[in-house]
MIBALUM-262846 format. One record per residue: x, y, z of N, C-alpha, C in turn; residue in three letters. Coordinates in steps of 0.2 Angstrom, whole numbers, plus 5000, padded with zeros to 4 digits. Layout:
<rolos>
XYZXYZXYZALA/...
</rolos>
This chain:
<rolos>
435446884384435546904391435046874395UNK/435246864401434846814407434846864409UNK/434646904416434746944418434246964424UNK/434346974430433847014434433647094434UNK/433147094436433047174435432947204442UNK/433047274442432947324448432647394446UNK/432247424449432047474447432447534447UNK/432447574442432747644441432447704439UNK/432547744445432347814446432947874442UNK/432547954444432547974440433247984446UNK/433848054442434148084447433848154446UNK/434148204451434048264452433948314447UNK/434648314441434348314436433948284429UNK/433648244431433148214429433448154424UNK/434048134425434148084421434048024425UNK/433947964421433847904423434547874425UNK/434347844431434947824436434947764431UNK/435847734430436147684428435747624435UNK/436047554432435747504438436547504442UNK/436947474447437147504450437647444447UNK/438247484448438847454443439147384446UNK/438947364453439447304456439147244455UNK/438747244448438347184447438447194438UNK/438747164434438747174428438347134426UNK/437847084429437247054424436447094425UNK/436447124431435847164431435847234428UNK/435247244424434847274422434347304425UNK/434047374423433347414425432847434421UNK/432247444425431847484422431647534424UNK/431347584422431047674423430747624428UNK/430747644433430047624438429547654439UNK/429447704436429047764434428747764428UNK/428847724425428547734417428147664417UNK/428047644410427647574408428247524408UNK/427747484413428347424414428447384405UNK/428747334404428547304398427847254398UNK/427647264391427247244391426547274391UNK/426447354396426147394396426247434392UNK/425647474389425547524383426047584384UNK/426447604381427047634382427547614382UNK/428047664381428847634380429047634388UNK/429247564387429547524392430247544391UNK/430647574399431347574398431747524401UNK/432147504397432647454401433347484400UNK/433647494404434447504404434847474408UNK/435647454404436047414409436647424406UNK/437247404409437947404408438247394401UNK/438647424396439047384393439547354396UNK/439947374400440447344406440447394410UNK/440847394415440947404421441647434422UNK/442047424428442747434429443247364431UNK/442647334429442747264432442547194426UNK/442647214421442547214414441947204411UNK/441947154408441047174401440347144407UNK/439947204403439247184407438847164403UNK/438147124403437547114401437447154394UNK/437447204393437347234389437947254383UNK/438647224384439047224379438947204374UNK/438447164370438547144362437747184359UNK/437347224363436647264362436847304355UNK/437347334354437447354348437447314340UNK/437547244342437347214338436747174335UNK/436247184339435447154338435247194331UNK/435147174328434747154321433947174322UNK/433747184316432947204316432747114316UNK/432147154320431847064317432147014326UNK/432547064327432646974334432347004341UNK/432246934343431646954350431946974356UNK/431846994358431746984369431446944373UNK/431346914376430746904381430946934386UNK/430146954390430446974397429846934402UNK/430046934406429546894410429146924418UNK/428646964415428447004420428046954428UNK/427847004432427846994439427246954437UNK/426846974433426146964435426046864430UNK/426746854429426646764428426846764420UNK/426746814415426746824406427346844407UNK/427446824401428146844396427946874389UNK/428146924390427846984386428646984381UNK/428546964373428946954366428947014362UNK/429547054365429747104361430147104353UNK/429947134348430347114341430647184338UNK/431347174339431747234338431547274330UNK/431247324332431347364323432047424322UNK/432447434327433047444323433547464329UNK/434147454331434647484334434947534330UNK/435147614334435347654334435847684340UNK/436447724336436847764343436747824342UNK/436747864348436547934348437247954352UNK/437348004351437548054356437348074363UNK/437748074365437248074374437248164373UNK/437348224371437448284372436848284367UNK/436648254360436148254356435748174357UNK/435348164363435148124364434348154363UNK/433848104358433248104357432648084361UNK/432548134369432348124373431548114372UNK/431248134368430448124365430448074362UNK/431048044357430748004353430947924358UNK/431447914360431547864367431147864371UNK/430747914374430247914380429647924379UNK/429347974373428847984373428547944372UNK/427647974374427147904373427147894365UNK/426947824368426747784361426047754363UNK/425447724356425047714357424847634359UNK/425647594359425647524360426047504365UNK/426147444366426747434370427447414366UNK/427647454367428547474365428947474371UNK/429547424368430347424374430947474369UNK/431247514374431747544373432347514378UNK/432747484375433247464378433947494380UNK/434247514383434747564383435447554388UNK/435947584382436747564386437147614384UNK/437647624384438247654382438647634377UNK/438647684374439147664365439747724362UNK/440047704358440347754355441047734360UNK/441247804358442047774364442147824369UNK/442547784374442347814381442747854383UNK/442647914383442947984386443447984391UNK/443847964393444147954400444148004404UNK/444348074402444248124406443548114408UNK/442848124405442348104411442148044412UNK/442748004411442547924413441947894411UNK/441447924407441047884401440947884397UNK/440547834393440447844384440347904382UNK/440347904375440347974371439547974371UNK/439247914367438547894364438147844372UNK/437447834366437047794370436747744363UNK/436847704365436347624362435747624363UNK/435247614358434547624359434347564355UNK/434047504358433647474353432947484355UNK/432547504348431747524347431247434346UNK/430847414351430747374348429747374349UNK/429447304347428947324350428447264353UNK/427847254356427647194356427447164352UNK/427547094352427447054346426947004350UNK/426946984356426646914359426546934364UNK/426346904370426346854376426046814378UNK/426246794383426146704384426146694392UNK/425846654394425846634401426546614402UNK/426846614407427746594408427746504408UNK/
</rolos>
C-alpha cells in the first residue's frame, strides 16, 4: 500500500474516527497518540473497501509475520515496522488495552474491518489488527 495519511480523532463516544470513505487509498493515524516511529503504539487505520469498491487496506488480512512496512515520517526518516502477527477481533469484544495500550517501544497497530459485513448495520462484524514493531530507520 502507497498511501497518503490524515489524522484521526476520537468521536463522541470515544471511538477512533475511520479516514473519510470518498478516498479509498487514504489512511490515518490516532493524532493524539504516538505517531510511528515514537515510543508507543502507533495507530494507523484505513478502508477494506468502500461503497465504491476495494480500499488500501483490502489484502491487510493477509500480511505474515515477519514482513515490513515502511512509513515515511514528517520529520525526513522512514521508520521500518516488522509484523509479529495478524489477528481478527470482534468489534463488540474488541481488546481495547492490548491495541492501544502503552508499550515500552515503538510499536504500529494497523487497523481495518474484517469478518463479514452486517448489512443491517452496514458494517463488518470483526476488526483486522496487525501488531508490529520497529525494526529500523533511516534517513528517507
Amino acid at each position: 500500500v502507497d498511501a497518503p495519511f490524515t489524522p484521526l480523532h476520537l468521536d463522541a463516544a470515544g471511538n477512533l474516527n475511520a479516514p473519510p470513505a470518498g478516498n479509498t487509498n487514504l489512511v490515518g493515524w490516532y493524532a493524539e497518540g504516538p505517531t510511528p516511529g515514537e515510543r508507543g503504539p502507533a495507530i494507523v487505520a484505513g478502508h477494506v473497501d468502500t461503497k465504491t469498491g476495494p480500499a488500501g487496506f483490502l489484502m491487510l488480512r493477509l500480511l505474515k509475520p515477519g514482513a515490513t512496512a515502511d512509513i515515511s515520517r514528517a520529520d525526513g526518516t522512514v521508520a521500518t515496522f516488522t509484523v509479529d502477527s495478524v489477528e481478527m477481533f470482534s468489534k463488540g469484544k474488541f481488546p481495547d488495552q492490548r491495541v492501544y495500550g502503552s508499550t515500552p517501544d515503538p510499536q504500529l497497530r494497523i487497523i481495518t474491518c474484517g469478518g463479514s459485513y452486517d448489512r443491517s448495520k452496514k458494517d463488518y462484524t470483526d476488526n483486522v489488527v496487525v501488531f508490529a514493531h520497529l525494526s529500523s530507520s533511516r534517513k528517507a
